[in-house]
N, C-alpha and C positions, 0 to 999 in steps of 0.2 A: 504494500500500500504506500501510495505517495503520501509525503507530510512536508507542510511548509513551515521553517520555525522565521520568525523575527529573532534576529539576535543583533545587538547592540554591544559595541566595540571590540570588534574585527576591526583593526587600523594595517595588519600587512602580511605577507603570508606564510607568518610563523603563526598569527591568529587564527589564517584554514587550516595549516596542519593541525593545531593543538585543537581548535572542533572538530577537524576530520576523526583522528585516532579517538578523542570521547566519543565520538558515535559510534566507531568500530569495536570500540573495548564493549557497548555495549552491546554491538551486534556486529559481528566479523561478518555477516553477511551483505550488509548492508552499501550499499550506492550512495555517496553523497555527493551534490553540487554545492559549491559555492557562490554568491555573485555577493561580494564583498562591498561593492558602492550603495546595492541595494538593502545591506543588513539582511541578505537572506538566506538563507539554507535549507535545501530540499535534500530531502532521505530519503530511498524506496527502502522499505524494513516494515517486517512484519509485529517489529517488538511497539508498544505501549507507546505511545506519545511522550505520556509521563516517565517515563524510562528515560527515553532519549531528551529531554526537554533538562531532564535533572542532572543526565553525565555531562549536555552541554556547560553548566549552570556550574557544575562542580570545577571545571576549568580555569571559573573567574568569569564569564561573560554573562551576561543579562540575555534573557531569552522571556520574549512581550510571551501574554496567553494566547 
């Protein structure tokens, strides 16, 4: 399932790798895009929103509901 997160400072991309590997650590399966100007990140993963909303969250970044 696709999921779009708002996430809030991503400033360069040491900020998508350390989002990318929290979404992976939560789901090694998982696809992510980044589009960093837009504060957004999209996941195909079949894990919990709130799973992946909370390992991004756990990195340091703000992630909107």
């Amino acid at each position: 399932m696709n999921q779009t997160f708002t996430v809030a400072g991503m400033t360069c991309r040491h900020c998508e790798k350390a989002v990318t590997r929290a979404v992976k650590q939560a789901d090694p399966q998982a696809e992510v895009s980044i589009d960093r100007a837009a504060n957004r990140v999209e996941v195909q993963s079949e894990q919990p929103r709130e799973l992946l909303a909370k390992a991004i969250a756990a990195e340091g970044y703000a992630v909107a509901a």
